[in-house]
N, C-alpha and C positions, 0 to 999 in steps of 0.2 A: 384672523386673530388680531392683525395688527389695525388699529381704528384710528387711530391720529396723525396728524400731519408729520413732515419730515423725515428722516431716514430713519429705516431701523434702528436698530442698536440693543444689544443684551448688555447687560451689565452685572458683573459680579463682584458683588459688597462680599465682603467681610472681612477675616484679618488674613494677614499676611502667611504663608506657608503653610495655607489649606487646602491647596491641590488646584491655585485656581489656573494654573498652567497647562496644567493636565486638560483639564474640563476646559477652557480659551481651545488647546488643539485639536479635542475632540468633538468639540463646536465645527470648527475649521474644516471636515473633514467631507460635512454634508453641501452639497450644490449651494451657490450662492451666498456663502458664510462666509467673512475672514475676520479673525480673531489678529490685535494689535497687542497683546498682551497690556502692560500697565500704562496705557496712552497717557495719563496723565503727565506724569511723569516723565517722559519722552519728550512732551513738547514746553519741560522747561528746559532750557538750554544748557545749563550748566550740569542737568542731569545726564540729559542727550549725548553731550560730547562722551560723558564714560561711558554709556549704554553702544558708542559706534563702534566701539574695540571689538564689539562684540559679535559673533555669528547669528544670523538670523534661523529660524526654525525651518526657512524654506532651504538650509543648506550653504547659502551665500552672506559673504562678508554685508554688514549694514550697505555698508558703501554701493555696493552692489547688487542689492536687493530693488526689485521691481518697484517696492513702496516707500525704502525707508529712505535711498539714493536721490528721492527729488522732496523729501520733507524739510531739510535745512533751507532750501529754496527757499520754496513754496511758504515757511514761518520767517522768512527774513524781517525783521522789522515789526515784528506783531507782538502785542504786546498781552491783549487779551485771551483767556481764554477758552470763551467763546470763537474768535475771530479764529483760532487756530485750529478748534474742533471743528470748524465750517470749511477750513481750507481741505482738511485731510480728508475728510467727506468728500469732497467733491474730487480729492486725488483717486479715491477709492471708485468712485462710479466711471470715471474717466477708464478706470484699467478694469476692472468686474463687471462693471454695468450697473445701470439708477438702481434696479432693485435689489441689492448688495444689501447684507447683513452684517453688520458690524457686530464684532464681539469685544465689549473693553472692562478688562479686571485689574483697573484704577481703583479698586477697593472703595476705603469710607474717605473721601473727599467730598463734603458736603455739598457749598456751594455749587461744583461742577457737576454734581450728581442733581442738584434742582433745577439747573440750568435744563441737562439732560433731559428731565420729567416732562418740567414746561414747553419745552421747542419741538422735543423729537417724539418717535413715536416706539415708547423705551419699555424694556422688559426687566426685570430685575430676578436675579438667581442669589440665593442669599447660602454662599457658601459656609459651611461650618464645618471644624475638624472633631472629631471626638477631643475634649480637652486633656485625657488625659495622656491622649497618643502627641497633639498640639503640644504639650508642655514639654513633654519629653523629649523631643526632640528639637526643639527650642533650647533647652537644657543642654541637651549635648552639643549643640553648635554656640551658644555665649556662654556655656557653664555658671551662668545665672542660677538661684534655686529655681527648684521645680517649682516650690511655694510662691514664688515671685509670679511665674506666669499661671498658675493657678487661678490666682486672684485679678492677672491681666486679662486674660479670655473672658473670666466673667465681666470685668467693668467694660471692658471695650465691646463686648457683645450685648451690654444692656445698655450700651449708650445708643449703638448701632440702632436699635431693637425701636428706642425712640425716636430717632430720628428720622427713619422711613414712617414711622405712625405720623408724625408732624408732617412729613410731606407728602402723605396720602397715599403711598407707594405699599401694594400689597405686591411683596417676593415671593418666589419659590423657594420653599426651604429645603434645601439641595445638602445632603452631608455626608463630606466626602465618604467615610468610613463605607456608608451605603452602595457609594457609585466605584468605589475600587475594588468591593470586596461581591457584588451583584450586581457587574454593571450591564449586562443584558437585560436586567429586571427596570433598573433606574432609570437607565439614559432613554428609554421609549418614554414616561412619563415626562423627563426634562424636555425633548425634544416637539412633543404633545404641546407643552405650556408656553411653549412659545413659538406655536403657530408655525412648526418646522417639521420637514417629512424625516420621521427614522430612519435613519441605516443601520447596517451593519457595521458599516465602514467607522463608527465611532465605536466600535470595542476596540479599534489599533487607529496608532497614532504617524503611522508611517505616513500617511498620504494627504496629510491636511494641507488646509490651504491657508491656514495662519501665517504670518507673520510678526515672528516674536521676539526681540535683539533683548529683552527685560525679562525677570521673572523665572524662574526656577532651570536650571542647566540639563534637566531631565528632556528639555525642548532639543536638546541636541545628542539626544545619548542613546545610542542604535539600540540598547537593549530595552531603557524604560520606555520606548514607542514602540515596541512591540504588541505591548498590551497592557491592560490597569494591570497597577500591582499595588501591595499593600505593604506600607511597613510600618511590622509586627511587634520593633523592639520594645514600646512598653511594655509589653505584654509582659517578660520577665524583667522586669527594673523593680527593686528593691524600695528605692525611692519612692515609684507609682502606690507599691504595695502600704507603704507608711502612709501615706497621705488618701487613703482612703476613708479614714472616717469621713475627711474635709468635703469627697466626694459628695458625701450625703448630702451636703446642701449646694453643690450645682448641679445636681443629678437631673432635676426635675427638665431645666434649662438646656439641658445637653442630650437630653434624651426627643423635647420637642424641635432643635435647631440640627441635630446631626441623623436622628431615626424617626424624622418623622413617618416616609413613605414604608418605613418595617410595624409602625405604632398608629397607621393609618386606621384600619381597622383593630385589631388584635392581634399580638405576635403569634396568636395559635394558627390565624388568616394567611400569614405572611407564604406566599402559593411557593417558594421554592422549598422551607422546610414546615408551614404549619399545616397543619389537618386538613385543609382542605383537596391541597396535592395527594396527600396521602390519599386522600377519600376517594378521589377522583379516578387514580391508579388502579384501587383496590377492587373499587367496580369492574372494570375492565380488566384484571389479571387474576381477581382469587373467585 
């Protein structure tokens, strides 16, 4: 699967607190994968220094982590960021070995993301949240309107949308909703697209080989690595329920970016509940 020169590398685009944490450790989990969470970010230095306070996903303080304990080195004095993607690279094969798989959900950083396309040999996963689970809980954490991010999901997903078209990059449209709420059905197709063998071992997040000091606290929390899990709350939000007409015009959008692989064929197709399971079953037991 992989055809071009340089190292691996996945990358997952899109916005911020779309489960790309989740899906970085569940990456992590299979042979030859290690997921950095938001590298970008990491290797500026001002970000860095708060990101070291911080526990690593493998259990250990930064300081003390196999990968993250010789990156201030190793970026001393570097300016670019190119220069600093190439050192870490090679920090990575040094300790996993050349054929190592990077996982990095740097999200939409353009430049760094074309740098990526043109040098390495890159896969893109185009993560997306249902917007209006994304808003809401967006909502509850800056108490922003809903209507606020509403309307941010859409511009920032249609900027997103052009930007990989500019630079030639066809993603996998990956959406969380899909992979937390069917991840035995999902994660075999994500894992396919990019040239990687399935496990099991990505339905739990207990045993990955990520390393992740950035990026969602669920990375360290005994119970959400147990297994996907979903949360539910817009479901009853009063709020969600009002802003529903508005639905009607990102629906179209949100339905190809988060259900794609349920709307691949037809939702009556869809093998865990449409007709065709049914049918299947029905041969064989009535």
């Amino acid at each position: 699967m992989h055809t071009k020169m340089g190292s691996k590398i996945v990358y997952i685009a899109g916005l911020g607190h779309s489960g790309s944490t989740i899906l970085d450790m569940s990456l992590g989990t299979l042979p030859g994968v290690v997921g950095l969470g938001e590298l970008k970010s990491i290797m500026n230095e001002r970000s860095r220094d708060r990101h070291y306070t911080s526990v690593c996903s493998c259990g250990k303080h930064a300081n003390d982590c196999v990968v993250w304990k010789e990156v201030p080195w190793i970026l001393k004095g570097m300016n670019s960021d190119s220069g600093k993607l190439e050192a870490i690279l090679e920090l990575l094969k040094r300790n996993f070995g050349d054929n190592v798989t990077m996982v990095d959900a740097s999200k939409n950083s353009y430049p760094y993301l074309k740098y990526l396309n043109e040098k390495h040999d890159l896969k893109v996963i185009y993560l997306t949240r249902d917007v209006r689970s994304w808003s809401y809980t967006r909502h509850l954490a800056t108490r922003k309107p809903v209507l606020y991010y509403f309307l941010r999901w859409y511009l920032e997903n249609h900027k997103l949308r052009l930007r990989l078209k500019k630079m030639g990059i066809k993603p996998l449209n990956a959406g969380y909703e899909e992979m937390a709420l069917y991840p035995e059905h999902v994660l075999p197709t994500i894992a396919e697209h990019l040239g990687l063998e399935y496990s099991e071992s990505m339905l739990s997040l207990e045993k990955t080989n990520s390393h992740i000091i950035s990026g969602n606290i669920a990375r360290v929390d005994k119970i959400k690595r147990l297994k996907w899990k979903y949360d539910a709350r817009w479901m009853v939000s009063r709020r969600i329920m009002f802003l529903s007409p508005l639905f009607l015009l990102v629906q179209k959008m949100n339905r190809k970016l988060v259900y794609s692989m349920v709307h691949n064929n037809s939702i009556r197709d869809f093998y865990l509940f449409g007709t065709r399971r049914r049918d299947e079953i029905s041969k064989t037991h009535n």
